[in-house]
N, C-alpha and C positions, 0 to 999 in steps of 0.2 A: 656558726650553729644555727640562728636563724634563717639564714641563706639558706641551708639546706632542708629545714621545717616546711618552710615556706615552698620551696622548690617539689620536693617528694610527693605532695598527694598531685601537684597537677600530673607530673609523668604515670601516678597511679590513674587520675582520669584519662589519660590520653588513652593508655593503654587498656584501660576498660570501654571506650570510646570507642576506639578500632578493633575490638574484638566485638561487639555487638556490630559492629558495621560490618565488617565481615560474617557475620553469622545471622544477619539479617539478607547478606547480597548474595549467599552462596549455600546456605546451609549447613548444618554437619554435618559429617557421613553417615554418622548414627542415627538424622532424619525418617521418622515414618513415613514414606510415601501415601499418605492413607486418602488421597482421589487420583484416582487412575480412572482411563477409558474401561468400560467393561458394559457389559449387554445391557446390565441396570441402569447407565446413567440415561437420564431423562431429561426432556425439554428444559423443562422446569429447573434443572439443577444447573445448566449453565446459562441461563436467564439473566441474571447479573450480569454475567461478563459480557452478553450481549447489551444488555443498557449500558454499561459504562462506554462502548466502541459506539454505541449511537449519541450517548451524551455528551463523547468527545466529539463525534464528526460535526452537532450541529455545532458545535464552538469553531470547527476548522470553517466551518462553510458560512459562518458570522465575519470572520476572520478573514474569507478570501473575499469579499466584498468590501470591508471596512477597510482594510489595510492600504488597498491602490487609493482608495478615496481619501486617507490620513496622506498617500504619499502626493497627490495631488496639492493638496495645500501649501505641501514643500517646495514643490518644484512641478513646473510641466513640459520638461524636458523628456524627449521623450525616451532618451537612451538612457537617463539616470531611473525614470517607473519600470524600462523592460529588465533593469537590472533588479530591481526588486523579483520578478518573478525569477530570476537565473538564481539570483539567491537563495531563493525558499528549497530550488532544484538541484543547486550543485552538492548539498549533501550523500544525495543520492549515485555519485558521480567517487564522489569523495571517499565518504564512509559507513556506506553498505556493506561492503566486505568484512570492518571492521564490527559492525555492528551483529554480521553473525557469528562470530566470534564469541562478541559478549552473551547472544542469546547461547551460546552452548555450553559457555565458560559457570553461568552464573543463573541461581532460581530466576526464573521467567518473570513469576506471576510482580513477585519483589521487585524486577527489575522497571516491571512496565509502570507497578505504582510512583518507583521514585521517578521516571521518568516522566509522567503525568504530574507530579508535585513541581518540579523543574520547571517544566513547563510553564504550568502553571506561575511561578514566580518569576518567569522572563516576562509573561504576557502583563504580570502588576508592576514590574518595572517600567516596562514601557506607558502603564497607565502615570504613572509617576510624572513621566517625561511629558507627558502629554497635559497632564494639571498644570506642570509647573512651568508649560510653554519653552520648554528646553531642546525638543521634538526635532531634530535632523534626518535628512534622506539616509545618512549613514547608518544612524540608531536602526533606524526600517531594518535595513539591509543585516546589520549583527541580530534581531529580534529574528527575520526574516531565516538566516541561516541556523539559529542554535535550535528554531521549531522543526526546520528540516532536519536535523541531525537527531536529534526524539524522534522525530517519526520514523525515520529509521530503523531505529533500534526498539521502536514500539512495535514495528511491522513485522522485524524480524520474532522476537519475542513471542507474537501471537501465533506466528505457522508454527513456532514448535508446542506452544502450550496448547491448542489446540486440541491436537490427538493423545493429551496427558489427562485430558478432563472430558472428552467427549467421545462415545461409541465411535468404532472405527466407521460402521454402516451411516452412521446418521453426518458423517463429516460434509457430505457434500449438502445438506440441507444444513448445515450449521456455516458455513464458507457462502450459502447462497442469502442467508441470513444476515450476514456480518457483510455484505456488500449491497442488501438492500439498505441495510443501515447507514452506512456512508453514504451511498448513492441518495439517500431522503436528507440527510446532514447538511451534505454539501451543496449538495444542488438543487434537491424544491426548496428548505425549510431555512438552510444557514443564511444565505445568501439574498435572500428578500427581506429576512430578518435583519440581517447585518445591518444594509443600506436603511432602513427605518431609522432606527437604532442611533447609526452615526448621526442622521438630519435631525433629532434629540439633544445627541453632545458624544464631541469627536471619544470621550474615553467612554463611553456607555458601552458599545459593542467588546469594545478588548476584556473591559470590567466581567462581562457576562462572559466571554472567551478564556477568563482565567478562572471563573468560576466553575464552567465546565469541564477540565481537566481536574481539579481540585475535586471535581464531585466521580468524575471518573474515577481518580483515584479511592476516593472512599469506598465504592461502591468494589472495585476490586477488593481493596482492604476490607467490607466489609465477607466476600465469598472468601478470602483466606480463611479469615478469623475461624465462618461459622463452619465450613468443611474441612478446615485445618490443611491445607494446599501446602504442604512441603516437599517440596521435587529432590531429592537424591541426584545430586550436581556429581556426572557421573568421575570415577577415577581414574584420572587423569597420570600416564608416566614421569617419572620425575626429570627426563630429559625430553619434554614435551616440545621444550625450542624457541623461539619470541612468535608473536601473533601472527608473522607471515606465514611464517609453517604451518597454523592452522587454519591459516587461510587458503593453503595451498591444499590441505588435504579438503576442504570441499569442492575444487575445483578436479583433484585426483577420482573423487568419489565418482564425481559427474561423469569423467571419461571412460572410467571402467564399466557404465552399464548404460547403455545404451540407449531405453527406455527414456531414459532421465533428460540423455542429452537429447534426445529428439525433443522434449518437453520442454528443455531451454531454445531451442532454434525457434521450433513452434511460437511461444510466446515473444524471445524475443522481434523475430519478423512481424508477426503480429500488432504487437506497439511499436513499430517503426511505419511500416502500413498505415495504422490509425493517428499517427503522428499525421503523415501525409494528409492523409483525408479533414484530417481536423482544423489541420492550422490555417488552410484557407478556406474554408468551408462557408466564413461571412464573405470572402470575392463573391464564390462563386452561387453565393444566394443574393446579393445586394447585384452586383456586374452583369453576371453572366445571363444569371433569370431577371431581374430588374423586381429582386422582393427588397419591400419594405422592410423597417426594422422590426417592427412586431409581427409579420410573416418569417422572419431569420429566428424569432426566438420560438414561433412554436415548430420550426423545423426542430429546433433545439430539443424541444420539448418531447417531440416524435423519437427522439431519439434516447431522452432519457427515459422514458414509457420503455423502450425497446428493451432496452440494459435493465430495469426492473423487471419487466415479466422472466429475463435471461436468467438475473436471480431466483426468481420465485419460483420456477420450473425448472432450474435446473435440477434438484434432484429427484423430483417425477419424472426428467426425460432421462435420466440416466437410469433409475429403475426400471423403467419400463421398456427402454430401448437396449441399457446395456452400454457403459461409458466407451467399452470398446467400440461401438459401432457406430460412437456418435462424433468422434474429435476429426476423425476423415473428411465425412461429410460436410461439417463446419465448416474446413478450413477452406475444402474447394468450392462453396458458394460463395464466399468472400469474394473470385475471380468476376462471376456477373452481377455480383452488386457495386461494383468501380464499376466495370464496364456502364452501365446505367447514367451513375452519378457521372461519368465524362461527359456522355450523351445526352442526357436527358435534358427537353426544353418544361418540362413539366414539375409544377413544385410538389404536388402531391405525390407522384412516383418519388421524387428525390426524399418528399418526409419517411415513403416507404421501405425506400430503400439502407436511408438512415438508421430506421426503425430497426429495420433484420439484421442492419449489420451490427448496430449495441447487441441484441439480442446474443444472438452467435458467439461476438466476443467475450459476453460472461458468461456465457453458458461454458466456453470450451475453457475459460479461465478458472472457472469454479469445480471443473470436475478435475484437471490437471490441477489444483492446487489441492484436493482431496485426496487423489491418487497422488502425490509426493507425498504427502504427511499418512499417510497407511505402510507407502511402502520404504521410504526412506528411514536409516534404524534414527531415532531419537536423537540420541550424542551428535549427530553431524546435521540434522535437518536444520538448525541454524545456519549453519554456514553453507549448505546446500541453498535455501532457499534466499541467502542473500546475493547467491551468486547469481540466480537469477534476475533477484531483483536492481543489480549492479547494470545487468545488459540491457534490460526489461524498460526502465526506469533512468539510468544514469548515464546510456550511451543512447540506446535504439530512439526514445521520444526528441531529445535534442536534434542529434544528428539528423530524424526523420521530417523535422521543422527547418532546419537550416536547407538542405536538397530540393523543399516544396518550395521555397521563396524563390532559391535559386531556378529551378525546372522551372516554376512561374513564368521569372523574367525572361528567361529564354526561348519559351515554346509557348508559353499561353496557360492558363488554368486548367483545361481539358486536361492537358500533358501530366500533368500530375498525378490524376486520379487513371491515365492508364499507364503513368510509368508504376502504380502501387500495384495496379492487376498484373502486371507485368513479374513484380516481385513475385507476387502469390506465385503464377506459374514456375516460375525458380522455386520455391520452396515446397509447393508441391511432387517437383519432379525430384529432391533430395529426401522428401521425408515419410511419400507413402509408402514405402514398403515398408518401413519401420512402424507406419499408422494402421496396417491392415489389421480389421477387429481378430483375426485368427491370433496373429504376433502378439497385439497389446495383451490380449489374453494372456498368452503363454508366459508374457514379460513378466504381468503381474503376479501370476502366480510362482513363477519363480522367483523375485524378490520377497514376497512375502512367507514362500519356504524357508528362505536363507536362513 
């Protein structure tokens, strides 16, 4: 009799336990949707969620500075540091597919908090490790993969909550927004911070690294609370199938219109392309041109300026030009801006050229990521947009880095930058007829009749 006193409320808490966890990760059906995208919503209202993606990136970009330099102290070996960054990458490789899934499966906004909380408690574990001098190359590497694996599932998350809370019209200045914020995160603000930081004390940067996701999360939590953000996780068949089938059906969706897939080719050649161009990029500014290393970093620089104004103007150039008439164009100046960069004995052209092509690459990334989330229905834009970011991310940059060392050693650096122009014109000759501003037109408005 005691046995079973004792035993009874816990199975009553378990099961009141998993019933609010479930009802926190999914919703009920009986959920009021009550913020939707609609002509009303204003800057101002998705404001938060834009600080909390800015006050995660600068924790990412603390984070990708601090980390090689924690792994340094381990070991300087030099294939046990590049594994650290294969790690942080192969989630993307792994379980991006699975990851839109879950953003289709399960409320977004809930999803992206617990995965900011997680986070956040991997990054204080690791501060643990690091107090109590316990700190191994392998710890890096499991820290390393379980943030790639949230990031995944934060990224997929965000393309569909997206068009749930923000006017369809203003998506492309909210996608140009949400990438100037990474882009300042990671790369002016994170990353010069980080390094301070660590030359302080090795746990100071991760400290601030977990506190930034912890504050992200609130900061979502707090826009839940006050607009009451409950998504209606939609109904689901009851012979739905295990998670490949619903993996399958994003990949289904993609093949059936057209549109779409030309926007996954597009991108994905695109980051296989800028893989190429990037990963040797310090050769052929220290080697080739004979710059110094603070000449390599304000080529750098010319480049991140590039991809910032690519944000901030992308949805001025798309209103005023017309997204149709702009993704064409992009893609075929990418052909003589390689040509250049193979050629060019000049550093100033090369920063310029640098410049236009960041530019271009967000520009055509920010409007095709707004044209998917307008025209793609809800229920599947998770797993649509992880499909992308499975080839995008998890095949095309890899694979686009391995060919450039190899092309390298074979042919010379030049060879690189016109085996990429090269790519362009293949993808050019497969995808303008599908890119012509007439078609994208037509495309768009018929998807979004559907």
């Amino acid at each position: 009799m005691v046995r079973t006193v004792a035993t009874r409320p816990r199975t009553v808490d378990v099961e009141m336990a998993s019933h609010r966890w479930r009802h926190f990760i999914m919703e009920s059906p009986e959920a009021t949707v009550s913020v939707a995208a609609g002509p009303g919503t204003s800057r101002r209202r998705h404001s938060p969620i834009l600080a909390a993606f800015a006050t995660s990136a600068i924790g990412d970009g603390l984070r990708l500075a601090a980390l090689p330099l924690l792994a340094v102290t381990i070991t300087t070996n030099p294939v046990a540091i590049a594994g650290l960054a294969v790690a942080g990458r192969l989630p993307w490789l792994l379980v991006a597919l699975l990851s839109g899934v879950a953003a289709d499966r399960y409320n977004r906004m809930n999803l992206m908090i617990l995965v900011d909380i997680m986070r956040g408690l991997v990054v204080c574990g690791l501060v643990v490790f690091i107090v109590t001098d316990a700190t191994s190359i392998v710890t890096l590497y499991v820290v390393a993969l379980a943030l790639g694996v949230g990031e995944t599932i934060f990224e997929s998350a965000t393309q569909g909550l997206l068009p749930e809370v923000i006017d369809g019209n203003r998506l492309p200045a909210a996608n140009g927004q949400l990438y100037m914020a990474n882009l300042f995160g990671t790369t002016f603000a994170g990353p010069p911070l980080g390094s301070w930081l660590f030359g302080i004390g090795r746990a100071i940067p991760f400290l601030t690294d977990a506190a930034t996701f912890l504050l992200s999360a609130a900061l979502l939590g707090a826009y839940r609370l006050k607009h009451g953000y409950n998504r209606r996780v939609q109904e689901q068949p009851a012979d739905r199938g295990s998670v490949l089938v619903e993996v399958g059906e994003g990949f289904r969706w993609i093949r059936r219109h057209p549109l779409i897939r030309t926007f996954l080719a597009v991108s994905t050649v695109a980051n296989f392309t800028q893989s190429l161009v990037q990963s040797l990029l310090v050769l052929l500014a220290t080697r080739h041109l004979g710059l110094s290393e603070s000449a390599f970093g304000l080529l750098l620089t010319a480049s991140g300026v590039g991809a910032f104004l690519g944000g901030s103007l992308s949805a001025w150039v798309g209103i005023r030009l017309g997204v149709h008439r702009v993704l064409l164009p992009a893609v075929a100046l990418c052909l003589p801006l390689f040509l250049v960069m193979a050629w060019t004995d000049n550093s100033v052209v090369l920063g310029a050229a640098l410049a236009v092509n960041a530019f271009l690459g967000v520009l055509v990334g920010v409007q095709m990521s707004a044209l998917r989330q307008r025209i793609v229905p809800n229920q599947v834009l998770g797993r649509v947009s992880s499909v992308s970011q499975f080839f995008s991310f998890g095949v095309a940059i890899p694979v686009g880095a391995f060919l450039a060392g190899l092309i390298a050693d074979w042919f010379g650096i030049a060879a690189v930058y016109l085996f990429a122009a090269a790519v362009i014109v293949v993808l050019l000759a497969a995808v303008t007829n599908q890119l012509m501003p007439g078609r994208v037109r037509h495309a768009v408005e018929a998807l979004q009749g559907a």
